[in-house]
C-alpha positions as CSV (number, residue, x, y, z in Angstrom):
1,X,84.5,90.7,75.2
2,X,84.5,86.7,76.3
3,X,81.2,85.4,74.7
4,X,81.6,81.6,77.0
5,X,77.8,81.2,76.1
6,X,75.5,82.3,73.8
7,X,72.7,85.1,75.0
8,X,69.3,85.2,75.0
9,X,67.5,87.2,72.3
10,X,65.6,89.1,73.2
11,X,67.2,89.2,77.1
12,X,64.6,89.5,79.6
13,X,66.7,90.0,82.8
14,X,70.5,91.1,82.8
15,X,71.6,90.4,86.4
16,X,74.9,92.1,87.0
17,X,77.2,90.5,89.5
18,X,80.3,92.8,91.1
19,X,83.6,91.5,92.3
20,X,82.6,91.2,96.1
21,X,79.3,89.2,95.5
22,X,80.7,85.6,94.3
23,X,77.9,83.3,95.5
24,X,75.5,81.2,94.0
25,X,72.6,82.5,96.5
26,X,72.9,86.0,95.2
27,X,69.5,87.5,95.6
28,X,69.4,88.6,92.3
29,X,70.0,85.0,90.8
30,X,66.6,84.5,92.3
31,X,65.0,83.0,89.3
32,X,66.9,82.7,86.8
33,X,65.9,81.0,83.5
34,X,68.8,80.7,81.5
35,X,66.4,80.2,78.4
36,X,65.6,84.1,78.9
37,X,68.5,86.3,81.2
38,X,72.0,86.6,81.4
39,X,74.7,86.8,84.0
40,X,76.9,90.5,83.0
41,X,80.6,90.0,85.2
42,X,83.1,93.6,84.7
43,X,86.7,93.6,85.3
44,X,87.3,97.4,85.4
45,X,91.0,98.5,85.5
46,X,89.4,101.9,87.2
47,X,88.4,100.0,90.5
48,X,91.8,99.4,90.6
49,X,93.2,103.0,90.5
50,X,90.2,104.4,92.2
51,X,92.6,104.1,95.1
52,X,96.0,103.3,94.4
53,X,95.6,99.8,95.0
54,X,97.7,97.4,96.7
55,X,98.5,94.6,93.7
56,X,97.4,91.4,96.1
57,X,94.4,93.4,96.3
58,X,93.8,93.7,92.4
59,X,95.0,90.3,91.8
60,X,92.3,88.6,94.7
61,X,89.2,90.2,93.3
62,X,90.8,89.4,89.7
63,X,91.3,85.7,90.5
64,X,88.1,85.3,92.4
65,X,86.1,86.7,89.6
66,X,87.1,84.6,87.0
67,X,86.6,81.4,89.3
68,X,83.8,82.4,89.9
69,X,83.0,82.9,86.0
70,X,84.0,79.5,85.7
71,X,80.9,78.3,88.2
72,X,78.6,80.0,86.1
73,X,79.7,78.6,82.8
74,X,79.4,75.2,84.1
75,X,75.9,76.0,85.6
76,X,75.6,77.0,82.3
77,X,74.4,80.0,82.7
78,X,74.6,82.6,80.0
79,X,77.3,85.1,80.9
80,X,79.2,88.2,79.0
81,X,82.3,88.7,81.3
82,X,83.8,92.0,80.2
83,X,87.8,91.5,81.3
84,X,90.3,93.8,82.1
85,X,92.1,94.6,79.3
86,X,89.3,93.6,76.6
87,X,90.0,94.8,73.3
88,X,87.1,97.1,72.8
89,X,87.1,99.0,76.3
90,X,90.5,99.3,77.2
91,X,90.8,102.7,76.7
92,X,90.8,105.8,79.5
93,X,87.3,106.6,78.4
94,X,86.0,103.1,79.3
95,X,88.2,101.7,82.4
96,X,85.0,102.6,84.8
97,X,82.9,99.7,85.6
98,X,79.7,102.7,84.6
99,X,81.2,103.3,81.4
100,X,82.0,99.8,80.8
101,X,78.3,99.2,82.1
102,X,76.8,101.8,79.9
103,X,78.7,100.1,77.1
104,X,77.1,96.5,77.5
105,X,73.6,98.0,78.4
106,X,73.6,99.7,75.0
107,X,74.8,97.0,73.2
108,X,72.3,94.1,74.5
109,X,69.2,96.5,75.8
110,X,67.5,94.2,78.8
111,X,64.5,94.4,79.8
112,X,66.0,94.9,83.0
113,X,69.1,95.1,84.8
114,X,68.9,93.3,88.1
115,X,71.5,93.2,91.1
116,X,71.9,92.9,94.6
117,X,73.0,95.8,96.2
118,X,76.4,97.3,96.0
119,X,78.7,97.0,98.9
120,X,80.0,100.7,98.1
121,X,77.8,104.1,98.2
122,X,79.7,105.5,94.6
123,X,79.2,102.2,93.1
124,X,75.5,101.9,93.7
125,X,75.4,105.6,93.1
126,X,76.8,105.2,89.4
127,X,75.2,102.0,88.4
128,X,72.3,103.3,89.4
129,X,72.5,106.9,87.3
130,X,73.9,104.5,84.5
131,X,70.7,101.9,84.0
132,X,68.4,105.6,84.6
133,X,70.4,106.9,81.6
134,X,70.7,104.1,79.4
135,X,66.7,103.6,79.9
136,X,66.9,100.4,81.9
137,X,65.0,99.8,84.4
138,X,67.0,98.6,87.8
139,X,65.6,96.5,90.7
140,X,68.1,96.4,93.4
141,X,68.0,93.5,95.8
142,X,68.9,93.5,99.7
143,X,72.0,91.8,100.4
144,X,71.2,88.7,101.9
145,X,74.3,87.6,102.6
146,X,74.7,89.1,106.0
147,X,72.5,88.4,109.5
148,X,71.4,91.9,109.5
149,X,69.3,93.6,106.9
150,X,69.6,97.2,106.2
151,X,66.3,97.7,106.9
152,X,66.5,96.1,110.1
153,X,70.0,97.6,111.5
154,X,67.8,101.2,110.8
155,X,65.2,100.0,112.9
156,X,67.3,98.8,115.5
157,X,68.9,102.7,115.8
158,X,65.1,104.1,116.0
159,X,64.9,106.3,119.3
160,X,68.5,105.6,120.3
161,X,70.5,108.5,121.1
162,X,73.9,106.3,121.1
163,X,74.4,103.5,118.7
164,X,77.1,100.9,120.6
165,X,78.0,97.5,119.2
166,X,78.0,95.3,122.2
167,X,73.9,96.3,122.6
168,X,73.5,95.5,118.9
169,X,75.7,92.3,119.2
170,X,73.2,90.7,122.3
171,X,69.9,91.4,120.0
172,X,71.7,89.7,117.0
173,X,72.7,86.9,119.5
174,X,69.4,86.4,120.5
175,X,67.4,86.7,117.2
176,X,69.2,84.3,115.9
177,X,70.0,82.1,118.6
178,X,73.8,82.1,118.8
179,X,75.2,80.7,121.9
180,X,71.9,81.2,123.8
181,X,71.2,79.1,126.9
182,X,67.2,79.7,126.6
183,X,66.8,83.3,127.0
184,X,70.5,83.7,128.6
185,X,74.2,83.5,126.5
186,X,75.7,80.5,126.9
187,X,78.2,81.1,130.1
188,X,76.1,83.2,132.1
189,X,77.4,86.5,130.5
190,X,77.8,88.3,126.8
191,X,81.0,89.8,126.5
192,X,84.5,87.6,127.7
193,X,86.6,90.2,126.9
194,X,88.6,90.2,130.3
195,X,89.3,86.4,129.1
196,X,90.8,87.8,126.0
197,X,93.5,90.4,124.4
198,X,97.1,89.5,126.0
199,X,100.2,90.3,125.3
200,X,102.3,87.4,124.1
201,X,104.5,86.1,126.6
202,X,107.9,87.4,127.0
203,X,109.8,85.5,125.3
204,X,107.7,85.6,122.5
205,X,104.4,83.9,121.2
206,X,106.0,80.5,120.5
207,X,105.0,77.6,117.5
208,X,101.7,79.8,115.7
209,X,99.9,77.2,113.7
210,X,100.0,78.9,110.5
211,X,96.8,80.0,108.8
212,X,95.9,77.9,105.5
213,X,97.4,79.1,102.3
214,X,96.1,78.0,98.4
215,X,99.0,77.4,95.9
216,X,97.8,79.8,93.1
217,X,96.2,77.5,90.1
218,X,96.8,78.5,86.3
219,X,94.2,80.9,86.6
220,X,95.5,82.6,89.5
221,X,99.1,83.1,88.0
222,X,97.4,84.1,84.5
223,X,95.9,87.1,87.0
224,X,99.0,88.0,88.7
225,X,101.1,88.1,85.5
226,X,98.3,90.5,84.4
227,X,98.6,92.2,87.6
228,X,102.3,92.6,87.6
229,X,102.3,94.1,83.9
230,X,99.5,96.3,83.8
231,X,99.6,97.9,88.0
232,X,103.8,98.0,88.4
233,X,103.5,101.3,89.4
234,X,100.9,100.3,92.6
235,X,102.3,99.2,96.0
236,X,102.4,95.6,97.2
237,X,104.0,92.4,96.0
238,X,102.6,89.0,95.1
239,X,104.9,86.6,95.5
240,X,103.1,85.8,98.9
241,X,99.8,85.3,97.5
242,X,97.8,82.8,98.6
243,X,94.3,84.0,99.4
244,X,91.6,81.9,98.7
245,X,89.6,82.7,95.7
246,X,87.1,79.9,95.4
247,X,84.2,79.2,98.1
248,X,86.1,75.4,98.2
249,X,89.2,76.9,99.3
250,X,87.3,79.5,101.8
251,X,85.4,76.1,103.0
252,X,88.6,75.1,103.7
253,X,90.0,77.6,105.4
254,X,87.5,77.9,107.6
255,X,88.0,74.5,108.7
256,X,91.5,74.9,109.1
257,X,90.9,78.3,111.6
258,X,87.9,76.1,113.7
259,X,90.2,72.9,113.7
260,X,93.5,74.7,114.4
261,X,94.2,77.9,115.3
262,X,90.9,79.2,117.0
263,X,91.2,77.8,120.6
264,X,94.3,80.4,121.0
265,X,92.4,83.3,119.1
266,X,91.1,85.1,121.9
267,X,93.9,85.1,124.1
268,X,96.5,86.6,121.7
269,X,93.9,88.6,119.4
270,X,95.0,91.9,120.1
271,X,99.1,90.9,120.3
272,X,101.6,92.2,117.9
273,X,105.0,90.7,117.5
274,X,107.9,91.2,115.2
275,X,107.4,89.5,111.4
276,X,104.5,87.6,113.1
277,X,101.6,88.9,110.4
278,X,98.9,86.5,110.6
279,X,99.5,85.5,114.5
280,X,96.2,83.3,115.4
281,X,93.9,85.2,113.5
282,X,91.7,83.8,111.0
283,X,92.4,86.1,108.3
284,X,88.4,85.0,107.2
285,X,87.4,88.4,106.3
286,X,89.2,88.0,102.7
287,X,86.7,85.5,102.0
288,X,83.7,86.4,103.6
289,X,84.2,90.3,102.4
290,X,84.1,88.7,98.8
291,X,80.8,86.7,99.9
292,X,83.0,83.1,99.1
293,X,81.5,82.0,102.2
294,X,78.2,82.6,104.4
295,X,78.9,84.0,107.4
296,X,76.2,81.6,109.0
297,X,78.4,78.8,108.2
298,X,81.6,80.6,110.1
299,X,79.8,81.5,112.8
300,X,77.8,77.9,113.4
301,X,81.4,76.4,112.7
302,X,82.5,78.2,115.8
303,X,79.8,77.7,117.8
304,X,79.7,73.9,117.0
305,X,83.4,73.7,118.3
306,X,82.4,75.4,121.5
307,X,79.4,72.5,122.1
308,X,81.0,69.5,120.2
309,X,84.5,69.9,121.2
310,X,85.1,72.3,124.1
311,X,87.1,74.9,122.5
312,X,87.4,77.4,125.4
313,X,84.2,80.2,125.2
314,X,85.9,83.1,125.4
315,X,88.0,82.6,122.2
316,X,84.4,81.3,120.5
317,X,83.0,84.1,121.8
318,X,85.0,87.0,121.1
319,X,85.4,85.4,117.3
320,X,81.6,85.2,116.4
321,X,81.3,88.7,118.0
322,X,83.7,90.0,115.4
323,X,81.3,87.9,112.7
324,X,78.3,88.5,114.3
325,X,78.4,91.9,116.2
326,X,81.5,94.1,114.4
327,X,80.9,92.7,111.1
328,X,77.2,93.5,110.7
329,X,77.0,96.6,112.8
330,X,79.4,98.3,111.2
331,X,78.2,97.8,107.7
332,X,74.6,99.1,109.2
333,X,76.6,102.0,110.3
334,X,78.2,102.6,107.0
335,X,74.8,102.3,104.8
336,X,73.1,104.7,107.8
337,X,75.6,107.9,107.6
338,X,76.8,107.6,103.7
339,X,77.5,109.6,102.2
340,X,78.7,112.2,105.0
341,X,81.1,109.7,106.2
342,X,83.3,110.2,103.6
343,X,84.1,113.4,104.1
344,X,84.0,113.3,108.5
345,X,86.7,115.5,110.2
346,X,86.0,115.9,113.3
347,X,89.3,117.5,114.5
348,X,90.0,119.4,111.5
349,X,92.9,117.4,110.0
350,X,94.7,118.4,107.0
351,X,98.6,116.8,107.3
352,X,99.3,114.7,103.9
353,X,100.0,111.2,104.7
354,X,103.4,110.5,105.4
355,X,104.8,108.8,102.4
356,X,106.3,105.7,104.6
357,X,102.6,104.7,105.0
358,X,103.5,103.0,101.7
359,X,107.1,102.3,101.5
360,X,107.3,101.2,105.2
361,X,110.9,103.5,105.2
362,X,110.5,104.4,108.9
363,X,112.6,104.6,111.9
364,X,109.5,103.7,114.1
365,X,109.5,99.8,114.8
366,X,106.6,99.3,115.3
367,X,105.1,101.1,111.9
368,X,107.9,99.4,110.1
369,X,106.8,96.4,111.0
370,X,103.2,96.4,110.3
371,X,103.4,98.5,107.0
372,X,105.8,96.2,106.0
373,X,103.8,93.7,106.6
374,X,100.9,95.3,104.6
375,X,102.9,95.8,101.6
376,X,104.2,92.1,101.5
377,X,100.7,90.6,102.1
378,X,98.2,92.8,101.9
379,X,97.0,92.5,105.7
380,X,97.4,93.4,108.9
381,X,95.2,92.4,112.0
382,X,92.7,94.8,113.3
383,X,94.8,96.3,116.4
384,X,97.6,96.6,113.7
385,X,95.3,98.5,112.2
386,X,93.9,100.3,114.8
387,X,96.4,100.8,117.4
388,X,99.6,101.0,114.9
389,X,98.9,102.4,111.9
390,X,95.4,104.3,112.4
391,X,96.2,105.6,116.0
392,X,99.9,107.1,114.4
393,X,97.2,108.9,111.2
394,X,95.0,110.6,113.7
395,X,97.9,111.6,116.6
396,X,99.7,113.2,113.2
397,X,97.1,114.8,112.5
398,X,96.5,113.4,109.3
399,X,93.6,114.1,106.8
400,X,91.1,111.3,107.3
401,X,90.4,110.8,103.6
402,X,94.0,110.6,102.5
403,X,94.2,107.6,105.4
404,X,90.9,106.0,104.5
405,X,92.2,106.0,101.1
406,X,95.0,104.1,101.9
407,X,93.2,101.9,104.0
408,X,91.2,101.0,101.1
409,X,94.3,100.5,98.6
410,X,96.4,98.6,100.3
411,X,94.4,95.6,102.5
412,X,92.8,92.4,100.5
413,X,89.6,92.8,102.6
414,X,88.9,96.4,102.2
415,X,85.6,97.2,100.7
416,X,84.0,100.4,102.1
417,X,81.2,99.5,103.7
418,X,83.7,98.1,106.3
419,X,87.0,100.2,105.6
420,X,85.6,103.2,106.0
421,X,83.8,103.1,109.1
422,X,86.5,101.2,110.8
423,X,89.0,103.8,109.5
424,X,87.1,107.2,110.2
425,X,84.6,106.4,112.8
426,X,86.7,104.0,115.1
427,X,90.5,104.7,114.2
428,X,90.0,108.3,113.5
429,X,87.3,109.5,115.3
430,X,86.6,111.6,112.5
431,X,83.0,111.4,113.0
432,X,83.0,112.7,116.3
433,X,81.9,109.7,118.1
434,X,79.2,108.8,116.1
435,X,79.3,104.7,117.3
436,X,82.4,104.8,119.3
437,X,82.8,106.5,123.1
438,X,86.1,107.8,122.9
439,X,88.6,108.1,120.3
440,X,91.3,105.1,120.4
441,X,94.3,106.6,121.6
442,X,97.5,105.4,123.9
443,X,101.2,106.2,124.3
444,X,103.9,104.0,123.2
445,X,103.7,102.6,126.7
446,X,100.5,100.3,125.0
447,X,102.7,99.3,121.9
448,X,105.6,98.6,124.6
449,X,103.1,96.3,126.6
450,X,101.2,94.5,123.5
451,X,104.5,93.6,121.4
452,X,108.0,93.5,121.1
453,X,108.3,96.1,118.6
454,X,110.6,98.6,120.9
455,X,113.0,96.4,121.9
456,X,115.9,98.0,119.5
457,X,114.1,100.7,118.6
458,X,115.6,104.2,118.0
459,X,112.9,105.5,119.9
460,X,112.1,105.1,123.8
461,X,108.1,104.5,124.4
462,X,108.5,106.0,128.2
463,X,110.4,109.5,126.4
464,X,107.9,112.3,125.8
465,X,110.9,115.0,125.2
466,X,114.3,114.6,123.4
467,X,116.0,112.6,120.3
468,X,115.2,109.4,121.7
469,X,111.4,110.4,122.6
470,X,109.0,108.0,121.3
471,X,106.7,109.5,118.5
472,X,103.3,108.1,119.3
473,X,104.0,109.3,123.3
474,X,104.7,112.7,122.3
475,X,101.8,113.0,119.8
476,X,99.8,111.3,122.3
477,X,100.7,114.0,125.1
478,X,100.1,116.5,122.5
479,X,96.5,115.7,121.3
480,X,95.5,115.4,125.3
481,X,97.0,118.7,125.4
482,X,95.5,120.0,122.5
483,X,91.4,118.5,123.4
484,X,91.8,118.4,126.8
485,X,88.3,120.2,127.5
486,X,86.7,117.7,124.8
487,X,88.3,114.7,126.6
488,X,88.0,115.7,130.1
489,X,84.4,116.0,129.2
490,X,83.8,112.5,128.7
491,X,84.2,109.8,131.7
492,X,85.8,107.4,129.2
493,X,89.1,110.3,128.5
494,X,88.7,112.0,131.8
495,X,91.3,110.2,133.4
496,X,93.9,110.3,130.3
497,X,93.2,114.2,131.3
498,X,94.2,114.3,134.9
499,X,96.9,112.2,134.4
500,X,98.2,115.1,131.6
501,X,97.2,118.0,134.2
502,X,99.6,116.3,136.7
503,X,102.4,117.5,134.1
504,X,103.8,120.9,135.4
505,X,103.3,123.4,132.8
506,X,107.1,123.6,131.7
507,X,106.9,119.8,131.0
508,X,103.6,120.5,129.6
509,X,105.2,123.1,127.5
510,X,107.8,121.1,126.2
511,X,105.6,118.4,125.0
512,X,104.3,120.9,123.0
513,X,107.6,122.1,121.3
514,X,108.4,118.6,120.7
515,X,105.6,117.9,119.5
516,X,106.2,120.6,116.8
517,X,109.2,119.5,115.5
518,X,107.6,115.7,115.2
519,X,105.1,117.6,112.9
520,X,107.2,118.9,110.7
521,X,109.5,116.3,110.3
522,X,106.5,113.3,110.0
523,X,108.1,112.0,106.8
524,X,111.6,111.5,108.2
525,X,110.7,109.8,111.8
């Protein structure tokens, strides 16, 4: 283990600090006296293979870790950072971060183990079984990093029979003041989503500013060299890395987004376009989702270039309600209906993932493209997400933990709280509708319209029968077919179901046949 300073004896506090909690106004460094207590830091290769992780993924929480180590020493706080392959734990036995935890505990024996809370039900789960069994008493702190307490997102779903974002997202707006006109949003009205969400035009989306990118340092290529020997067998490659891993460089490339690239946001936040990954997106959430940088700050950067500079509202807008609204309610969402989440299925899905989800070996262009995409960097925007590769996972009928566990591997910004109920509550509908009015569903007709993926594709988006019939139509024919009275229920599906009981019932029937042999042969479209 690396011993950068020397502990306390006897240690009066232990606070332990996970991978996704890198700032310096962690709740449970409230106090510190570095005459008394200790900062404990794990690098556990089992987070890493807990899903099959993507190796940008492994290498960003790696690198950003032992930056942030480097903080602390020079604070000079005392800290024992247990690392990856330390000498003494690098066995099967020990690659948990509880077994790894249980190790330290026994070794120093706090008074106490302190630590804000865990951004992952298992994790809190096992540290907290761990300190019970080791006979350390725990004191878990709120996470004060986001707007919304948990505490307070439960109150806000007291007596409400639905829980919808947009509601949420006004009372946040208004609690804490965020483009509020007096008692009224700035603009005369909440939500400028009919502003927002085009296509690119058709001749494609033109010169895209590119997002800011952070020329690994010594420390980061010391990572990846780790990363590459000890993970070769995971997905993903690294030679496109450039995430920031320091809260300098996420400082940074939040003034690059604000300065740069966030007057076209809105417009083109939902558009997809051939080998255009990062289009005008901020790609924020890497930094944020490690807690580099205070959501406050992004969304008051935003709002400041609204006021000061006359950036248009309804990109500002529709950006700080990702921060502000999707962000925080979905994490309330997560904390609120864990652990049954994890195991949702609304519709019954069993189908194994189809094994291009990580080789990106697909006909499809449009899959190709965007799992490609993932593999090479680690991210895809969130109607890639949704629209591409989660819409495709529930229309095949797919398990919903196999894809949440994928989800989870393979993007840089996946921790659960937000993966999963992104992944089974909004592109699964595995919950049955839990926060979400409909399940998220569309022909190839919508992929047509929102990118240029079909041009030159094998497959026709307007074909719901034949060789040249368009996966995702078919599959979308066939799960109207197969839930019409669910969706015909509902006045946000009803008229996706009269437009499918137009269909004579031959065509209807062959939908249904070709949708059987798309089943079978998932693996090979």
């Amino acid at each position: 283990m690396n011993r950068p300073t020397t502990l306390p004896r006897p240690l009066r506090r232990l606070v332990l600090v996970l991978g996704d909690q890198l700032w310096l106004d962690n709740p449970a460094l409230a106090g510190f006296d570095p005459a008394q207590d200790a900062v404990l830091m794990i690098e556990a290769p089992g987070e890493a293979s807990h899903v099959w992780s993507h190796n940008a993924r492994i290498a960003l929480f790696l690198s950003a870790m032992r930056h942030f180590q480097q903080v602390l020493v020079r604070k000079g706080h005392p800290l024992r950072y247990v690392n990856l392959d330390d000498a003494a734990l690098d066995q099967p036995a020990t690659a948990s971060l509880a077994a790894r935890l249980r190790h330290v505990l026994t070794e120093l024996r706090p008074q106490a183990l302190w630590l804000c809370e865990a951004g992952e039900w298992r994790l809190q789960q096992d540290i907290e079984a761990t300190a019970a069994a080791a006979g350390v008493p725990m004191r878990s702190f709120d996470d004060t990093h986001f707007f919304c307490s948990r505490q307070r997102f439960a109150r806000w779903t007291q007596g409400r029979k639905e829980w919808r974002m947009e509601f949420f997202y006004r009372e946040m707006r208004r609690e804490h003041g965020v483009l509020m006109d007096g008692g009224e949003p700035v603009g005369g009205q909440w939500n400028f989503d009919a502003d927002n969400r085009k296509s690119y035009p058709k001749q494609g989306p033109g010169l895209i500013t590119p997002p800011a990118q952070f020329e690994p340092d010594a420390t980061t290529r010391e990572v990846m060299a780790l990363v590459q020997t000890r993970f070769a067998d995971h997905p993903g490659e690294l030679k496109s890395f450039a995430w920031p891993v320091t809260a300098e460089q996420a400082r940074e490339a939040l003034r690059h987004f604000v300065d740069q690239r966030l007057e076209m946001f809105g417009t083109y936040q939902d558009a997809m376009w051939t080998k255009t990954p990062f289009g005008w997106h901020s790609l924020l959430s890497v930094a944020l989702n490690l807690h580099l940088i205070d959501p406050r700050e992004v969304v008051a950067a935003a709002e400041a270039a609204h006021r000061d500079r006359g950036l248009p509202l309804a990109s500002v807008e529709g950006f700080i309600r990702q921060v502000l609204g999707w962000r925080e309610f979905i994490r309330g969402v997560y904390w609120m209906d864990m652990p049954g989440m994890k195991t949702a299925n609304h519709y019954g899905h069993t189908r194994p993932l189809p094994a291009w989800y990580w080789n990106a070996q697909t006909h499809m262009a449009c899959m190709k493209d965007a799992v490609g995409q993932t593999l090479e960097h680690g991210y895809a925007h969130h109607i890639q997400r949704l629209m591409l590769t989660g819409q495709f996972a529930l229309l095949a009928e797919t398990d919903p933990q196999q894809v949440a566990d994928w989800y989870l591997a393979v993007y840089v910004d996946a921790i659960e709280w937000v993966e999963l109920p992104n992944v089974a509550g909004m592109a699964l509908y595995a919950d049955g509708g839990r926060f979400t009015s409909k399940p998220y569903v569309a022909s190839g007709q919508y992929i047509d319209r929102m990118s240029d993926h079909c041009k030159g594709c094998r497959y026709q988006p307007k074909l719901r029968v034949g060789a040249q019939a368009c996966p995702v139509t078919t599959l979308y024919w066939n799960f109207l077919d197969r839930h019409e009275t669910e969706l015909a229920a509902s006045p946000r599906t009803a008229l996706m179901v009269k437009n499918l009981q137009r269909m004579e019932p031959a065509e209807r029937q062959a939908v249904r046949d070709q949708a059987v042999l798309t089943l079978a042969r998932l693996g090979d479209l």
